[in-house]
C-alpha positions as CSV (number, residue, x, y, z in Angstrom):
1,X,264.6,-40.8,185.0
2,X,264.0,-40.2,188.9
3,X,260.1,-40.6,188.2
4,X,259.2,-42.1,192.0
5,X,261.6,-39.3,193.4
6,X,259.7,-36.5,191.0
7,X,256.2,-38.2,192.5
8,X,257.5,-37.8,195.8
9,X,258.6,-34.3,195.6
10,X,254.8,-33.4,194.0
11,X,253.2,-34.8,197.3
12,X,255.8,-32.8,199.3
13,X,254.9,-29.3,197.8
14,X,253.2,-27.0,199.6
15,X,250.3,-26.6,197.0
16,X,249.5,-30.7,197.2
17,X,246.2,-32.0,199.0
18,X,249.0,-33.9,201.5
19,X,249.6,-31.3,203.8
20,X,247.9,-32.8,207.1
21,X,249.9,-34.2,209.8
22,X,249.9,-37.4,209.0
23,X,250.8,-36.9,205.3
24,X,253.7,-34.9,206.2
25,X,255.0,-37.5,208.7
26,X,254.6,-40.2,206.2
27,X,256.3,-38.2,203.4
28,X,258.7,-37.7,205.6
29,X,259.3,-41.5,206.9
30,X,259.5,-42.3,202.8
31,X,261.7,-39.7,201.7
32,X,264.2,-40.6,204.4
33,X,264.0,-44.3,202.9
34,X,263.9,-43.3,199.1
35,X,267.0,-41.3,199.4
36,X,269.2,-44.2,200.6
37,X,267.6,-46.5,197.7
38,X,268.5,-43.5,195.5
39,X,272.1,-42.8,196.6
40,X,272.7,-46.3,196.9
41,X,271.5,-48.0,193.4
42,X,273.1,-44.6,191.7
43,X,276.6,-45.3,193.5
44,X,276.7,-48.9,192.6
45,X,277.8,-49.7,189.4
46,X,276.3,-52.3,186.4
47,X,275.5,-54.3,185.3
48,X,277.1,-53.3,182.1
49,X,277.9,-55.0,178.9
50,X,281.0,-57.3,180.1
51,X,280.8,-57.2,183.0
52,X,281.3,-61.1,184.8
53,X,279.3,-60.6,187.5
54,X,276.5,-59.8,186.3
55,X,274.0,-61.9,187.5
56,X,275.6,-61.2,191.1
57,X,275.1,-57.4,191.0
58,X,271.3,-57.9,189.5
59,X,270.7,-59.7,192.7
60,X,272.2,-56.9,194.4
61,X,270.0,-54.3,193.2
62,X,267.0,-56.6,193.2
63,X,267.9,-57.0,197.0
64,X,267.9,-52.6,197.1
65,X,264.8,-52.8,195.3
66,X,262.7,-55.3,197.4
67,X,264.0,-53.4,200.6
68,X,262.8,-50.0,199.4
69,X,259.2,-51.7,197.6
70,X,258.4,-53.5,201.2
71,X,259.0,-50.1,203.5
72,X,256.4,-48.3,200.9
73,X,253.9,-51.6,200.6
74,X,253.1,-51.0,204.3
75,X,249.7,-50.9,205.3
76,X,249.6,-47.5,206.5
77,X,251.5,-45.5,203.1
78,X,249.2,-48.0,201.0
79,X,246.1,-46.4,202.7
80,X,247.6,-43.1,202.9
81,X,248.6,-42.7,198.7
82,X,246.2,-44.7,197.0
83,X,246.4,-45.9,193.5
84,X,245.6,-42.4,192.0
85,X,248.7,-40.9,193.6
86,X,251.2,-43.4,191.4
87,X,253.3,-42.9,194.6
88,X,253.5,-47.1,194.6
89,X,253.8,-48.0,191.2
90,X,256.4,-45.7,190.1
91,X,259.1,-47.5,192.2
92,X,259.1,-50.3,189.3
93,X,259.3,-47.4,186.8
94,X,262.7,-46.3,188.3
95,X,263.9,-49.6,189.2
96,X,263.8,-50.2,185.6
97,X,266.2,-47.0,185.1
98,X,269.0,-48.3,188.0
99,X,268.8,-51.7,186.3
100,X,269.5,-50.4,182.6
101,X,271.8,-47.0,183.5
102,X,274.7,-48.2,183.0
103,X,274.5,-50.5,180.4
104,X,272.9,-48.2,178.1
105,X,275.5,-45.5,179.3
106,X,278.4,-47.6,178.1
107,X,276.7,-48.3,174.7
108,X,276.3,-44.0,174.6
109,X,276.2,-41.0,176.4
110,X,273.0,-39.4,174.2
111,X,270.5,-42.1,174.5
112,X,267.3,-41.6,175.7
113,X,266.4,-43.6,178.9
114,X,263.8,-43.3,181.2
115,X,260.1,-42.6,181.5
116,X,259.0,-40.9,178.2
117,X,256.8,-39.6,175.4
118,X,257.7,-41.0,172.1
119,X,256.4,-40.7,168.7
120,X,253.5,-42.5,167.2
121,X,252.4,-40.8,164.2
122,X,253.6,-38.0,162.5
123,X,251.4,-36.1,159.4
124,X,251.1,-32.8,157.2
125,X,248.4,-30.6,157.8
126,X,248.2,-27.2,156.1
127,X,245.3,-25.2,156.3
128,X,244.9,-24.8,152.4
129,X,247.5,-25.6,148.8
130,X,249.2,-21.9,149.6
131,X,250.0,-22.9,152.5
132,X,251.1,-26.7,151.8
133,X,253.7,-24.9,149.4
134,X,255.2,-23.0,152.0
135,X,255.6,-24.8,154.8
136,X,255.3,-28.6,156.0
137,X,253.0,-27.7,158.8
138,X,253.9,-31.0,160.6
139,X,251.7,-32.3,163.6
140,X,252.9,-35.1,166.0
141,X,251.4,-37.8,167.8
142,X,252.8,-38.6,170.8
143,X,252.6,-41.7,173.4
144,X,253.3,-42.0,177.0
145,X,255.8,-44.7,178.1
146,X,257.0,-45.9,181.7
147,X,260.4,-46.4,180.7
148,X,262.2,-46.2,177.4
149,X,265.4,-46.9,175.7
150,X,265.9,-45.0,172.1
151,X,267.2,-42.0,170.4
152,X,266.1,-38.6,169.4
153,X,266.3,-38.5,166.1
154,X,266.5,-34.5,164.9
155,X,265.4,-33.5,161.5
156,X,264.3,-30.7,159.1
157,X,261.5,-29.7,156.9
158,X,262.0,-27.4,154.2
159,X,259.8,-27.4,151.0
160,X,261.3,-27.6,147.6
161,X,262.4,-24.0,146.9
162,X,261.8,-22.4,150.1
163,X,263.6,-21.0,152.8
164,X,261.2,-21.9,155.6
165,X,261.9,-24.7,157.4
166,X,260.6,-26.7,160.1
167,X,262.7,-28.3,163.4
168,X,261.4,-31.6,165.0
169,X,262.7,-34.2,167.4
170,X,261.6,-37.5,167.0
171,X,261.7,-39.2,170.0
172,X,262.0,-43.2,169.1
173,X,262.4,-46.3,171.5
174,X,264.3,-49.5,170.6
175,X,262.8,-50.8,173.8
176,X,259.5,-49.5,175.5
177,X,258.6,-51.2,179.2
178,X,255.3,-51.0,180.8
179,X,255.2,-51.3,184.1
180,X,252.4,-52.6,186.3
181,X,251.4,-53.5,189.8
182,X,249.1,-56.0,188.3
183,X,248.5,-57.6,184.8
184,X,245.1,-58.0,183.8
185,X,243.4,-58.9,180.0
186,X,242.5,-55.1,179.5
187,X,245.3,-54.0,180.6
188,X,247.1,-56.2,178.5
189,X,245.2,-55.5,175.2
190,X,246.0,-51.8,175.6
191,X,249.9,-53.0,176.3
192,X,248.8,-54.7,172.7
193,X,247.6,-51.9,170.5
194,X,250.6,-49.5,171.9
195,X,253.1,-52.4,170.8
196,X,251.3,-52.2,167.5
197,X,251.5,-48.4,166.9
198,X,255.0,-48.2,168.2
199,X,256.6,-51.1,165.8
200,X,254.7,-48.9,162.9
201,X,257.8,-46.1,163.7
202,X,260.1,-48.9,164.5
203,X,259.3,-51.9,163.5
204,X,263.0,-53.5,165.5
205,X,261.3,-52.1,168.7
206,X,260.7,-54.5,171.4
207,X,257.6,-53.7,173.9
208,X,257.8,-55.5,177.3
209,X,255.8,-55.6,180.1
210,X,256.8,-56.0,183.9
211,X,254.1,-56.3,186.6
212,X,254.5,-57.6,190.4
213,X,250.9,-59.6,190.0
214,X,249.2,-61.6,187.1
215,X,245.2,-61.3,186.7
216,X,244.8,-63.4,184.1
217,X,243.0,-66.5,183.9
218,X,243.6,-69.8,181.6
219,X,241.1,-68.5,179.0
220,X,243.6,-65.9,177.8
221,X,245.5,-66.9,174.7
222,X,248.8,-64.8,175.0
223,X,249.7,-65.3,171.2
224,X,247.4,-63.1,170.3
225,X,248.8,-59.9,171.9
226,X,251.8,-57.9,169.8
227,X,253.7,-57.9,173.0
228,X,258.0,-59.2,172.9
229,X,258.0,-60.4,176.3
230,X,255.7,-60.3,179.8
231,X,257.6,-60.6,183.2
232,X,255.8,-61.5,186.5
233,X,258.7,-60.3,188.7
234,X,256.6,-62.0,192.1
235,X,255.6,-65.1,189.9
236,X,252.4,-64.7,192.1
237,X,248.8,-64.2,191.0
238,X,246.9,-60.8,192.1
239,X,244.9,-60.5,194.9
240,X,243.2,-57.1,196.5
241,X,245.3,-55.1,198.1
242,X,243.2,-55.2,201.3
243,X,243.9,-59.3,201.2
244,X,247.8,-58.5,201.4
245,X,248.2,-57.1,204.8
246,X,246.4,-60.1,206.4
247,X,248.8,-61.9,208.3
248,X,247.7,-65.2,206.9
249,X,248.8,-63.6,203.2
250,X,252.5,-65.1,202.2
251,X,253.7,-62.2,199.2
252,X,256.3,-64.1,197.1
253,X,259.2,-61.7,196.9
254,X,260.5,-60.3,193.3
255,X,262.5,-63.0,191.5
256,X,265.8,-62.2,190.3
257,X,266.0,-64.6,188.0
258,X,263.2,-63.3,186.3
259,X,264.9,-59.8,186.3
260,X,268.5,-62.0,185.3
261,X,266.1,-62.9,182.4
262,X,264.4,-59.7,181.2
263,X,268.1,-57.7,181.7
264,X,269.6,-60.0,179.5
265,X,266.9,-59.7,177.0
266,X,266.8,-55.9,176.2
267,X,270.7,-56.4,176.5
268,X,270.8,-58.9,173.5
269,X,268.2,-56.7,171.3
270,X,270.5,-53.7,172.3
271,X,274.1,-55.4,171.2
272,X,273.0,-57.6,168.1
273,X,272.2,-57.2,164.6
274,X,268.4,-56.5,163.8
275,X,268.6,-57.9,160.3
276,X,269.9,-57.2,157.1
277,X,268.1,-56.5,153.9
278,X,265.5,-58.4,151.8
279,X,268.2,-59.1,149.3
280,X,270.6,-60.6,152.1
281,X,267.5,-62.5,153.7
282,X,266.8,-64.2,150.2
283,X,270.4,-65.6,149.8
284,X,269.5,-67.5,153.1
285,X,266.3,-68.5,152.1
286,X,264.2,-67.1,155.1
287,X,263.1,-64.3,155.5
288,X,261.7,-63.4,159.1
């Protein structure tokens, strides 16, 4: 759940390539900082499912999180831990778990929440018939996720007549969230094909993306991606990273409405009904 805190204390082991003078300093300067964000968004409570101020406390931790995301975006820690360190872009990853916590904690204490691996596929393979009439031999598939909210789902596998049997979790999102510093048509075609293979286990899942920047241009047709939803939290287009720490550069900061917005969306597909049979569809008359 604390995935920009686990990051941080990777660079801060002695066995990292940061042990020079200057990394150490600057680890130092950001663990000072993340703490405070930490202690902070985990002593504040909400929003939750009732509660009446909810837009109010988003704000709040919005506020916490734009605080925290400028102190790291500074030209010096931005030259320091490049992109390959995923020192930057996991501080949207664990927003995502202070804006959700308690929400999901009120609707149970066992759900799964946080950055995960979840299923994808799931198949039999023994090595020969002898085999196949002993045991399952059951091989997963398994897909990375920034941040998820789901359930593990525990089951057995026993074939007919024997005693053998085989324990699995099944780890499986209702929500899945990718998180980016910047969208771009690739990057979204990959968000694509995982929202395809993850609503072939669940087909109620939602997949969401939430990037700072957008790097799209007005070529891209958006209804042809399997994606639920894509937040801009800047409402900004990308630019190179070198381009945002000239002074003449104006970074628009993260929108709270359009967190208000995406907060109130998982909420809904957390709290209502996903459908009812084919049978109870057809006395309506629609189906989808």
């Amino acid at each position: 759940m604390f995935v920009h805190g686990n990051n941080l204390t990777e660079k801060e082991n002695p066995r990292s390539k940061y042990q020079d003078d200057e990394s150490k300093q600057y680890l130092k300067e950001i663990r000072e900082k993340y703490d405070n964000w930490k202690k902070t968004n985990l002593e504040f409570i909400g929003p939750m499912l009732d509660t009446p101020n909810t837009d109010e406390i988003i704000r709040e931790r919005v506020r916490l999180f734009i605080g925290y995301k400028d102190f790291i975006d500074e030209q010096k820690y931005a030259e320091k831990f490049d992109s390959r360190s995923n020192l930057h872009s996991t501080v949207l990853e664990e927003f995502m778990y202070y804006l959700f916590k308690d929400l999901v904690c009120e609707l149970s204490g066992s759900a799964l929440i946080g950055k995960a691996q979840t299923i994808k596929d799931f198949f039999f393979l023994p090595s020969n018939f002898r085999d196949m009439l002993i045991k399952p031999h059951i091989k997963t598939e398994i897909k990375d996720h920034d941040f998820v909210i789901g359930v593990n789902i525990c089951a057995s596998f026993i074939c007919e007549r024997q005693e053998e049997k085989e324990e699995q979790i099944f780890p499986v999102p209702a929500i899945a969230i990718e998180c980016k510093t910047y969208l771009d048509k690739t990057m979204l075609e990959g968000a694509s094909s995982s929202a395809n293979q993850l609503k072939i286990i669940n087909p109620n899942a939602l997949y969401i993306v939430v990037a700072e920047w957008l790097k799209l241009t007005e070529a891209v047709n958006l209804n042809k991606y399997n994606v639920d939803q894509i937040y801009i939290i800047r409402k900004q287009k990308n630019t190179d990273r070198e381009y945002r720490f000239l002074a003449t550069y104006e970074k628009n900061p993260v929108c709270s409405n359009v967190v208000i917005h995406l907060f109130n969306f998982v909420k809904e597909h957390l709290t209502t009904n996903w459908g009812g049979s084919i049978q109870q569809r057809l006395e309506r008359g629609w189906l989808k």
